[in-house]
C-alpha positions, 0 to 999 in steps of 0.5 A, a space after each residue: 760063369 763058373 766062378 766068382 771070386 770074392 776078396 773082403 779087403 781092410 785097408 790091406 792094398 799091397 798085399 791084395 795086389 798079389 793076392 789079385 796077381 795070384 787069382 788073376 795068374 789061375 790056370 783056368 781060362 779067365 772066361 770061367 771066373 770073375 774077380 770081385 774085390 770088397 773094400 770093407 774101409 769106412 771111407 772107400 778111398 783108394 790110395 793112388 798108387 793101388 792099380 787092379 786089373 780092369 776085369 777085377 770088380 771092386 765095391 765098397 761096404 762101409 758096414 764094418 766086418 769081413 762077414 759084411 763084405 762078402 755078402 756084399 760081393 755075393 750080392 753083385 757075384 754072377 758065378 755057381 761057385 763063390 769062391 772065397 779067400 782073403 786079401 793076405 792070401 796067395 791062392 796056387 795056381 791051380 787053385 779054381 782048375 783043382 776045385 772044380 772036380 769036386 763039386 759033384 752031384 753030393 758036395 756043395 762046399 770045398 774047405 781047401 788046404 791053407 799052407 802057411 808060409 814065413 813072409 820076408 823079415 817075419 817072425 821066426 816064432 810067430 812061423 813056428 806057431 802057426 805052423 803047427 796050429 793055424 788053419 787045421 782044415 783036414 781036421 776041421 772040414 770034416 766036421 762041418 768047419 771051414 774058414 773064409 781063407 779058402 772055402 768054396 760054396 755053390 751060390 745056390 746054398 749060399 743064398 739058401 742058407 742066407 750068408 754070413 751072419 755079420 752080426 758076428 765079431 767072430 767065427 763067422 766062417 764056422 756058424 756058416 759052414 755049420 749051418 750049411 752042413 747041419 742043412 744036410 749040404 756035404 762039404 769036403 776037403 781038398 789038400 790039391 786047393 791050396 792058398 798060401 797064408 803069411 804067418 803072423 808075428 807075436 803080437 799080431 797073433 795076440 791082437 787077433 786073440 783079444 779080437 777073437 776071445 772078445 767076439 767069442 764071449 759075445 757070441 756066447 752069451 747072445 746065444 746061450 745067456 751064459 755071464 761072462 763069469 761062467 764063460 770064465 770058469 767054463 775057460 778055466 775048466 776046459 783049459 786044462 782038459 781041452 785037446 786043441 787040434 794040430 796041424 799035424 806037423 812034425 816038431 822038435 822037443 824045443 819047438 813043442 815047448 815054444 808052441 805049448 808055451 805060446 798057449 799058455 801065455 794065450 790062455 792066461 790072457 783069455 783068462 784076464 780079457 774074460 775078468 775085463 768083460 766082467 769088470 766092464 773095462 772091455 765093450 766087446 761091442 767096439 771090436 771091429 771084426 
């Protein structure tokens, strides 16, 4: 087996059919990849009317967290190559075919492109934002950095390496992907392994950024000490000479301004989730990741 693709879903059903469709709909013959799907709710209840391919593995990990999930499904996985994406993705169909050429005799990992795209109804400047600021693989693989929404990895490092660390409530993708290349496992970028990723509306967006701002404090202080205060003044310090990196896309003098105004409002309420973990009105430790 070539591949084994593995899906962590939380109670996302509906668009994880389409992202099964997706991977089910691969130009690859189907003989070279199996699909495994990693229900990652409490409970492990399947709603009715959710019927998946009878080919598609489907499992459940109570632990809480992404990380836990494809663990999980590398567990029972039986491919050379995990692939990985996520259950709001929607993998181009040439997405296995594409990633096959590059797993060569010096690469073990392939970051692939993420493009994101404005689902029906959805927010015009949650589109905007994301657009020019989520998922920069081109600019992140390269240093070692890759997310779970399209990454690819040999099994064999996979379970050298030891997995995902799920223990974590975030980053969990770029502590693994750093500790596969600071192994001395070169991992590269494909623009022609694409997956498609649905823009977030604003308050989606935030709830993922007090997600993200939480588990990144906990980590932070797990691993170097640092108190929540000096994170802050770290925060503060660094909010006003860090350069974020880009998508690269091309914007208006007026979307610029709609983006940078996105992020100072984001990194005003960082500000304000660090002064709730020093108060202790915030337990990070209760953020499901």
């Amino acid at each position: 087996m070539k591949f084994s693709v593995i899906i962590p879903t939380y109670n996302d059903w509906f668009r994880l059919m389409q992202c099964v469709a997706a991977v089910e709909d691969q130009t690859l013959s189907k003989d070279q990849y199996e699909v495994i799907v990693v229900d990652n709710s409490e409970d492990g209840a399947i709603p009715e009317e959710i019927h998946l391919p009878e080919r598609v593995q489907l499992i459940h990990e109570p632990q809480p967290g992404s990380y836990a999930a494809r663990n999980r499904g590398a567990v029972v996985a039986i491919g050379d190559i995990f692939a990985f994406t996520d259950s709001d993705c929607i993998p181009d169909k040439n997405w296995l075919k594409n990633a096959q050429k590059y797993f060569n005799e010096t690469n073990d990992l392939v970051g692939g492109k993420v493009d994101i795209f404005q689902p029906e109804r959805g927010s015009k400047y949650g589109y905007l934002y994301e657009r020019a600021t989520a998922f920069p693989q081109d600019k992140n693989v390269p240093s070692g950095r890759g997310v779970t929404a399209n990454l690819l990895v040999r099994s064999s490092v996979f379970e050298k390496i030891g997995g995902f660390d799920s223990s974590v409530k975030s980053g969990g993708d770029w502590e693994f992907t750093l500790r596969c290349t600071k192994a001395g496992h070169q991992m590269v970028y494909a623009d022609d392994v694409q997956v498609k990723h649905p823009a977030r509306n604003l308050y989606t967006i935030f709830k993922k950024h007090y997600r993200l701002t939480c588990g990144g404090a906990l980590n932070i202080k797990r691993e170097f000490g640092h108190t929540q205060l000096r994170i802050l003044g770290s925060h503060i310090k660094n909010g006003f000479t860090g350069r974020k990196k880009r998508s690269g896309v091309a914007l208006s003098l007026n979307e610029r301004f709609i983006v940078y105004s996105i992020d100072l409002m984001k990194f005003i309420s960082r500000a304000i989730i660090y002064v709730g973990l020093i108060l202790r009105l915030i337990n990070p430790e209760k953020i499901r990741e």
